[in-house]
C-alpha positions as CSV (number, residue, x, y, z in Angstrom):
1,X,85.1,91.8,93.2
2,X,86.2,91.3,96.9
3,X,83.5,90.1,99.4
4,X,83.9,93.6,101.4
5,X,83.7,95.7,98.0
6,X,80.7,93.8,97.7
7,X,79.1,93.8,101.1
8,X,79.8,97.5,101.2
9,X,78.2,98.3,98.1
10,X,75.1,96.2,99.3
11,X,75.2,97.8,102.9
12,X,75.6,101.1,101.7
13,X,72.7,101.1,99.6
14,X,69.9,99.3,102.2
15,X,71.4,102.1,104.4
16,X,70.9,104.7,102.4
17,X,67.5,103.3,101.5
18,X,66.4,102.7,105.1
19,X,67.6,106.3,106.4
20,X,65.1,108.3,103.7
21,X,62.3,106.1,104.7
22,X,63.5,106.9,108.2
23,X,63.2,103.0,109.3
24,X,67.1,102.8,109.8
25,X,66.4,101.5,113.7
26,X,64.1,98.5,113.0
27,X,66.3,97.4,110.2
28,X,69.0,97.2,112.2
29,X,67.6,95.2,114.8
30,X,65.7,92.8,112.0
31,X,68.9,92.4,110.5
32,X,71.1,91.6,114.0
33,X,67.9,88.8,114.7
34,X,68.4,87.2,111.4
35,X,72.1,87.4,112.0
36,X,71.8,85.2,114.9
37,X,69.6,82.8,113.4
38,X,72.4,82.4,110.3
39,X,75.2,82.0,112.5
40,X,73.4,79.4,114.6
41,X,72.4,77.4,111.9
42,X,74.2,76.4,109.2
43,X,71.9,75.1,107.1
44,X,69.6,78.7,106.8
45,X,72.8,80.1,104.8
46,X,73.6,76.9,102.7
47,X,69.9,76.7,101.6
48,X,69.9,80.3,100.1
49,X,73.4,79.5,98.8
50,X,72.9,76.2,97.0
51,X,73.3,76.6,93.5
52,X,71.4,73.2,93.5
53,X,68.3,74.9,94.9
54,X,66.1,76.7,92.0
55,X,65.9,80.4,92.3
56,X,62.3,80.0,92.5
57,X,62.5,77.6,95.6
58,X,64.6,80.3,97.3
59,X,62.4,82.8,96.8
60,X,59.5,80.7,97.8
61,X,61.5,80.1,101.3
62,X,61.9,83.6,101.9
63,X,58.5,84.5,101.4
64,X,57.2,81.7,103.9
65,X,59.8,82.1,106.3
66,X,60.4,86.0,106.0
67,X,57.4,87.6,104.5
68,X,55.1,88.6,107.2
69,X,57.4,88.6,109.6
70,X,60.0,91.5,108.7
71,X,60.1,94.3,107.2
72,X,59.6,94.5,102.9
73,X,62.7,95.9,102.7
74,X,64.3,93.1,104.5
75,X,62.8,90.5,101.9
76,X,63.9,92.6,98.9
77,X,66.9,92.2,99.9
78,X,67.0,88.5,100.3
79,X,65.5,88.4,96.8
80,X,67.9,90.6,95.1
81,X,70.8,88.3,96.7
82,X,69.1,85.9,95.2
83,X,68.7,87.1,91.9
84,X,72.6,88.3,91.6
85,X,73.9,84.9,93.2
86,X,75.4,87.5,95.8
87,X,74.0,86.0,99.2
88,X,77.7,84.0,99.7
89,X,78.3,87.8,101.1
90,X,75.2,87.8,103.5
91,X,77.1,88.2,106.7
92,X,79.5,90.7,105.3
93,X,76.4,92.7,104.2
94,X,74.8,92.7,107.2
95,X,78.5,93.4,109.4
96,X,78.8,96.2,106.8
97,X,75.2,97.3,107.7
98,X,76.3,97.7,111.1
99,X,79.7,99.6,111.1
100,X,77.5,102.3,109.3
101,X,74.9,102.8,111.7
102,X,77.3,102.6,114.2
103,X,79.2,105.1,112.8
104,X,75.8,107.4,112.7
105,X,75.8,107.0,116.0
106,X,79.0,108.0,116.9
107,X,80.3,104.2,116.7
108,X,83.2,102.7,115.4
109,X,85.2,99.2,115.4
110,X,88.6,98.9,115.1
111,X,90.3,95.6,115.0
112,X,93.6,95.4,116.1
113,X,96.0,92.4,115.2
114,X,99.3,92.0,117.1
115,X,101.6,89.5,117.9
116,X,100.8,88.6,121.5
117,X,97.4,89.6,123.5
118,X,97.0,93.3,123.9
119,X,97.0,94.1,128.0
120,X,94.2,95.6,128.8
121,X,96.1,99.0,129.7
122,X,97.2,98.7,125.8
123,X,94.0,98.0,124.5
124,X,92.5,101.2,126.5
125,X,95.3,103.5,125.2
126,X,94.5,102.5,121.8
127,X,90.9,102.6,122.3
128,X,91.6,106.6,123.2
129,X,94.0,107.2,121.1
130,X,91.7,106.2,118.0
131,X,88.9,107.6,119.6
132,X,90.7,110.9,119.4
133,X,92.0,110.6,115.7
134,X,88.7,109.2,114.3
135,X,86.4,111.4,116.4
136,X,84.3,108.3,117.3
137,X,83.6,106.1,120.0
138,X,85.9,103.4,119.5
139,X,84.9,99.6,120.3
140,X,88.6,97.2,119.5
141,X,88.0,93.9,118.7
142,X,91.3,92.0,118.9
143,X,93.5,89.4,117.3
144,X,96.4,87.9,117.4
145,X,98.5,87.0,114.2
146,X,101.9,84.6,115.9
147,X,103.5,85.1,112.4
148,X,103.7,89.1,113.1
149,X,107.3,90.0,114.3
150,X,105.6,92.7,116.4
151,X,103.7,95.7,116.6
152,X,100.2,96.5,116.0
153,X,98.1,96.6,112.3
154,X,94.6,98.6,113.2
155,X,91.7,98.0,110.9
156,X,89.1,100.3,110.6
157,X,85.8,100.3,108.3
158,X,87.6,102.8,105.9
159,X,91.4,103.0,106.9
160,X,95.0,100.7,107.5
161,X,96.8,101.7,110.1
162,X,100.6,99.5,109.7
163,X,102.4,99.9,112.9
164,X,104.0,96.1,112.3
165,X,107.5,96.3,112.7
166,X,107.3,93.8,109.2
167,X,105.8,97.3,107.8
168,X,108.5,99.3,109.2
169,X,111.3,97.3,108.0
170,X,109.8,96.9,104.4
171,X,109.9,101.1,104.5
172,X,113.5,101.3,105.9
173,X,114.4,98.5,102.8
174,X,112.8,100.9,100.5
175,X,114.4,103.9,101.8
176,X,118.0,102.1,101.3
177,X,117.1,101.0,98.1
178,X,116.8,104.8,97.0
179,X,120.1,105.3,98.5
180,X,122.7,105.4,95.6
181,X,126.1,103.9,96.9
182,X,129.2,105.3,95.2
């Protein structure tokens, strides 16, 4: 299963969970603190990770380090990572996490890969044309791919959007394929 099929499924369920208990709010700002302290150290993800470190150990870690100082829900989590050797898909859970209460509130991320740097002109057409067709606020994150002949590929939580001119081409080759010469 694909780490996004997986973080979603993950997300989607300690969202659902935190919305009935009403609680969605304090999650999400547990969850963007513990975020932090992953991405600035290294050694917090490896830990639970290890497949050297007993299942016990971990558990004991997160119940030292976590217990009192988040919310139960928060520490189930950790332990059921734990338990399904899922928490390689941490981040991705928690990113998934996000995009949904984002979305809740009227939020959305797109990311946008193109060949060169979007001008910021391009990226605020974009940002309202999406806006428009999604019927969200849109916030782009950007990239650049040097290998794309042009055009844009827009990524959204739930949808493609292939404007790449490699994307183009491939339909115009299929299209000509279909064509019967006599």
């Amino acid at each position: 299963m694909k780490t996004r099929e997986v973080a979603r499924r993950y997300a989607t369920a300690l969202y659902l969970s935190t919305k009935d208990k009403d609680i969605v709010s304090e999650i999400f700002e547990q969850l963007s603190v513990i975020q932090k302290l992953a991405l600035s150290d290294d050694k917090f993800l490896d830990f639970l990770k290890s497949p050297q470190v007993t299942e016990t150990d971990k558990k004991e870690f997160v119940a030292k380090v976590f217990g009192s100082r988040v919310h139960p829900m928060i520490t189930q989590l950790f332990v059921v990572l734990i338990e399904k050797n899922r928490f390689e898909h941490f981040l991705e859970i928690i990113d998934e996490f996000d995009r949904k209460v984002e979305a809740d509130r009227g939020i959305g991320r797109a990311t946008v890969i193109s060949a060169k740097e979007l001008t910021a002109a391009e990226k605020q057409k974009l940002t309202e044309t999406l806006s428009k067709k999604l019927n969200l606020k849109i916030q782009i994150e950007t990239e650049v791919d040097p290998n794309m002949i042009g055009g844009v590929i827009v990524l959204t939580h739930n949808q493609i959007i292939d404007g790449s001119i490699r994307h183009g081409l491939d339909m115009i080759e299929q299209s000509l394929q279909k064509v019967k010469v006599a």
